[in-house]
GUKE-207365 format. One record per residue: residue in three letters; x, y, z of N, C-alpha, C, O, CB in turn. Coordinates in steps of 0.02 Angstrom, whole numbers, padded with zeros to 5 digits, always signed. Atoms other than C-alpha are relative to their C-alpha. Glycine has a CB too. Layout:
<rs>
ALAXYZXYZXYZXYZXYZ/...
</rs>
This chain:
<rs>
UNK+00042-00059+00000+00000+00000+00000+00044+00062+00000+00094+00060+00036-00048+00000+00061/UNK-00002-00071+00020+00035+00186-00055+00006+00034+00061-00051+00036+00084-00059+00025-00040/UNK+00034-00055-00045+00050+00304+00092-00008+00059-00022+00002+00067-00082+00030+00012+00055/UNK+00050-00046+00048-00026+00462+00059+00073+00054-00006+00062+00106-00036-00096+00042+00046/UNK-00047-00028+00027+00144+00537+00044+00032-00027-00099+00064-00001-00145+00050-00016+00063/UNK-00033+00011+00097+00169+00424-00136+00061-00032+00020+00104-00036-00023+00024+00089-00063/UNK-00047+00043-00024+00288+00327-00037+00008-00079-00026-00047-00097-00047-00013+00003+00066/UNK+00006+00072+00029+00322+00142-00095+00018-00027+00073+00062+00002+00105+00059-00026-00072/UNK-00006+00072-00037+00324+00007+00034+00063-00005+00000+00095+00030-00039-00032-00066-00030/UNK-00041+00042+00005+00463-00093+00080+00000-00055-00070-00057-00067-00090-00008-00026+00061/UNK+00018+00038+00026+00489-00214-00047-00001+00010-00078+00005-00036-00119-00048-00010+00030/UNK+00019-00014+00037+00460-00108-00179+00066+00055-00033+00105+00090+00000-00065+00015+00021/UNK-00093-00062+00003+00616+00000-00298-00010+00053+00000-00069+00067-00009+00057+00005-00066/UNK-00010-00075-00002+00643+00161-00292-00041+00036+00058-00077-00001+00091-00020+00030-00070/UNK+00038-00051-00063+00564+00288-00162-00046+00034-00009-00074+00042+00045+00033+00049+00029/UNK+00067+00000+00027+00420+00352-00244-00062-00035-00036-00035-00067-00081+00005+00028-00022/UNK+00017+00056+00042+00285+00253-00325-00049+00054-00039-00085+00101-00022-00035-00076+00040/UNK+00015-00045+00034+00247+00305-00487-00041-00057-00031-00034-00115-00010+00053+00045-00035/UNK+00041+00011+00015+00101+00262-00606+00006-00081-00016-00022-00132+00005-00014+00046-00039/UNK-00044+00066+00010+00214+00132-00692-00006-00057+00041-00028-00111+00019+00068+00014+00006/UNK-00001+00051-00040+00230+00034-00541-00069-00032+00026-00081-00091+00037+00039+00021+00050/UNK+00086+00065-00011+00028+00001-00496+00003-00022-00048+00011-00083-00040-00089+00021+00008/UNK+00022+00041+00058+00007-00045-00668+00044-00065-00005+00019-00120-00017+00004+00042-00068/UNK-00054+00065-00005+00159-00167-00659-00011-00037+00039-00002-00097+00031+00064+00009+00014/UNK+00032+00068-00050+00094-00245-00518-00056-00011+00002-00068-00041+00055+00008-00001+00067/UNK+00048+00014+00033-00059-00261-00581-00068+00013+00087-00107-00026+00114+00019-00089-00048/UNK+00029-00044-00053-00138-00140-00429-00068+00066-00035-00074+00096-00088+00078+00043+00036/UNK+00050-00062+00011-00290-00015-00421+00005+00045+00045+00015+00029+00103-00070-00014+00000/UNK-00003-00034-00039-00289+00156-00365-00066+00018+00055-00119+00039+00032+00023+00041-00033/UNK+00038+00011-00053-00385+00154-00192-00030+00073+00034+00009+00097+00075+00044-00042+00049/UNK+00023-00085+00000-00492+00345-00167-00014-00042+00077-00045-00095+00066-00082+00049-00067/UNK+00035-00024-00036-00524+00340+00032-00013+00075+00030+00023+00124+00040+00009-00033+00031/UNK+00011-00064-00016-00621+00460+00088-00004-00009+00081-00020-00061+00111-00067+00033-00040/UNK+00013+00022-00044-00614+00518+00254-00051+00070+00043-00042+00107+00092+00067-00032+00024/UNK+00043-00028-00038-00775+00604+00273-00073-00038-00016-00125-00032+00016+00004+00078-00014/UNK+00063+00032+00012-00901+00500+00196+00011-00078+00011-00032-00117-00007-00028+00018-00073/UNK-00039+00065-00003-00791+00336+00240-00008-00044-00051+00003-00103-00037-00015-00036+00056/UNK-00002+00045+00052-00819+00264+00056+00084-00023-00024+00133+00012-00012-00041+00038-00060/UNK-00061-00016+00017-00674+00185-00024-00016-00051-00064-00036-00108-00073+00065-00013+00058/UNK+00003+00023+00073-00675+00165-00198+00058+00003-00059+00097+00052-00060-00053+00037-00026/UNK-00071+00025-00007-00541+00089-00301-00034+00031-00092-00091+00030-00117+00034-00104+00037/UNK+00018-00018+00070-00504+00170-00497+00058-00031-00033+00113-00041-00008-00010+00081-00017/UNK-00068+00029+00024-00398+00095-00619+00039+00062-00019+00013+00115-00035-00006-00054-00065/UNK-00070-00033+00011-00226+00178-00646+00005+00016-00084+00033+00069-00100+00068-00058+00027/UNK-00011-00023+00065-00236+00174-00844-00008+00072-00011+00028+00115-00037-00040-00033-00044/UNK+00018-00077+00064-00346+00325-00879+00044+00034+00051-00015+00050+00050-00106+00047-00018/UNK-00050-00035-00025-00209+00422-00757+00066+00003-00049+00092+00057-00065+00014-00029+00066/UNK-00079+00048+00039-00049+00336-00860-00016+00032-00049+00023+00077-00066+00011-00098-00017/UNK-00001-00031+00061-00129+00387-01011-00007+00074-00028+00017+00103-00076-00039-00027-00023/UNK-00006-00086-00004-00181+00570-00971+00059+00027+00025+00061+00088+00022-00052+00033+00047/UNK-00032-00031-00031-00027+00593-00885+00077-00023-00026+00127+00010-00034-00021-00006+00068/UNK-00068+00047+00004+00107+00466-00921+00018-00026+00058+00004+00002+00111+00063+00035-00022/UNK-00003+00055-00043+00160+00328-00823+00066+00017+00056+00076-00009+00111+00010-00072-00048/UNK-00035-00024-00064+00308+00431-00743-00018+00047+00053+00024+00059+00096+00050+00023-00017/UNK+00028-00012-00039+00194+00525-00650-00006-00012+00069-00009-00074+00070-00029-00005-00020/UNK-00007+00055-00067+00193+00475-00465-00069+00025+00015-00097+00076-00006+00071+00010+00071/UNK+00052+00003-00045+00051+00451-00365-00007+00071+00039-00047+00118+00038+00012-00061+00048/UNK+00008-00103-00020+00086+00613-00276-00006+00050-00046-00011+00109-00028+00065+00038+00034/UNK+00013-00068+00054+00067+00714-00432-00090-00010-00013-00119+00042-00001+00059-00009-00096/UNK+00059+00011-00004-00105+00663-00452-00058+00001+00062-00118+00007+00053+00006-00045-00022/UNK+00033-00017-00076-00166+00674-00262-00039+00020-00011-00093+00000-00031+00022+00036+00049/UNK+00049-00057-00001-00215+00843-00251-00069+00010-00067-00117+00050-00065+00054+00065-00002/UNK+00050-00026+00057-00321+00839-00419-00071-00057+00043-00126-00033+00053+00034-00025-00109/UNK+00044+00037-00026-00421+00683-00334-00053+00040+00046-00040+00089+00080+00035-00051+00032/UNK+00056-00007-00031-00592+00698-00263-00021-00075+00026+00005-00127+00005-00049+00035-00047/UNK+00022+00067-00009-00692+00561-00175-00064+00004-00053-00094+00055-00068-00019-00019+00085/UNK+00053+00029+00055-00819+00478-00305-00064+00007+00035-00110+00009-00005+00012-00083-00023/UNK+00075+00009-00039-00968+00479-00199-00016+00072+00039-00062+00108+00019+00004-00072+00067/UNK+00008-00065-00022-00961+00632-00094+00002+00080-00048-00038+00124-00063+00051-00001+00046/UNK-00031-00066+00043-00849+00761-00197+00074+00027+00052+00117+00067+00035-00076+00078-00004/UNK-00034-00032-00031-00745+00783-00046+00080+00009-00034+00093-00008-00092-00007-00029+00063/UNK-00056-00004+00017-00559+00827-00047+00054-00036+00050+00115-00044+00047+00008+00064-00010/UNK-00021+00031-00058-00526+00747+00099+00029-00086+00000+00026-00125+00048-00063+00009+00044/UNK-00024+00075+00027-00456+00577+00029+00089-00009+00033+00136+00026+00053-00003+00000-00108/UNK-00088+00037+00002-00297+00463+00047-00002-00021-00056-00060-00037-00069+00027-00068+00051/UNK-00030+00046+00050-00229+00385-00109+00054-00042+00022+00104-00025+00053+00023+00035-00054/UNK-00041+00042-00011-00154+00226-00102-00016-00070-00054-00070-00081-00081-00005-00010+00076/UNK+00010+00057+00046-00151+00079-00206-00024-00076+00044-00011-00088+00103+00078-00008-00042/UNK+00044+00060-00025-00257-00103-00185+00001-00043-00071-00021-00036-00128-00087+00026+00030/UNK+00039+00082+00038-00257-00278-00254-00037-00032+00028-00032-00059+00084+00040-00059-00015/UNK+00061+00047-00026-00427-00357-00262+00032-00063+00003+00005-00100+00044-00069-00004-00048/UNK-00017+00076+00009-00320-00528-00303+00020-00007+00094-00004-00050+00130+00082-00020-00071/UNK-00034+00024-00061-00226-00515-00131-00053-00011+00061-00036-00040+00113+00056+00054+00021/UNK+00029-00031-00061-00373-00471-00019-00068-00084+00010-00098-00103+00061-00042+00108-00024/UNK+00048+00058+00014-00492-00647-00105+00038-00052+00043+00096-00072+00035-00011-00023-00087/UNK-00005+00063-00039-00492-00779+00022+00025-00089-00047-00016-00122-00078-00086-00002+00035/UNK-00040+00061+00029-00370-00944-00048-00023-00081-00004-00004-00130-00036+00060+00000+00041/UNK+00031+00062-00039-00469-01075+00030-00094-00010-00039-00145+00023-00030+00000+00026+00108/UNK+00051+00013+00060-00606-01137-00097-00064-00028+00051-00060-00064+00101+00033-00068-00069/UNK+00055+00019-00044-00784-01154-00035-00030-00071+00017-00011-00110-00026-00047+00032-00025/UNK+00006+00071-00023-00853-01323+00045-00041+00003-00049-00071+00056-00058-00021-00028+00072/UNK+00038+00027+00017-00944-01415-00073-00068-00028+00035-00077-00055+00089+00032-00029-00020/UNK+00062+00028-00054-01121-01453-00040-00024-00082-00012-00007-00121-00056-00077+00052-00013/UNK+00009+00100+00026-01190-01640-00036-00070-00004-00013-00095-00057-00030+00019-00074+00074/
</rs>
């Protein structure tokens, strides 16, 4: 995860994380808001493509709004739906 500085994780190269890198890891950008507590996740392309992919996550922040409210009051951070799906396959029924 993104902190709302545009920071990369451990784990991750370089010291900023730029557009390049959600899309490479095959991540979505994660809008919370923290006045209407929605959190709604957008893909990274249409950013990459309006902007270019060396863009970082912190250059795009401030333009963000939350989707549901309007507020300005958001974090950006990045989210994989793959990591978050439970591994363990459902019981069959008889």
């Amino acid at each position: 995860m993104i902190n709302p500085q545009g920071e990369c994780p451990a784990g991750w190269a370089g010291g900023v994380m730029k557009l390049r890198d959600v899309l490479n890891h095959d991540r979505l950008l994660l809008v919370s808001c923290h006045d209407c507590n929605s959190k709604t996740p957008l893909d990274p392309a249409y950013f990459a493509l309006r902007l270019g992919v060396e863009h970082t996550v912190e250059d795009i922040a401030p333009e963000m709004h939350c989707p549901i409210c309007g507020s300005a009051d958001i974090t950006l951070s990045a989210h994989s739906p793959l990591e978050r799906r439970e591994t363990t396959a459902p019981a069959a029924r008889s």
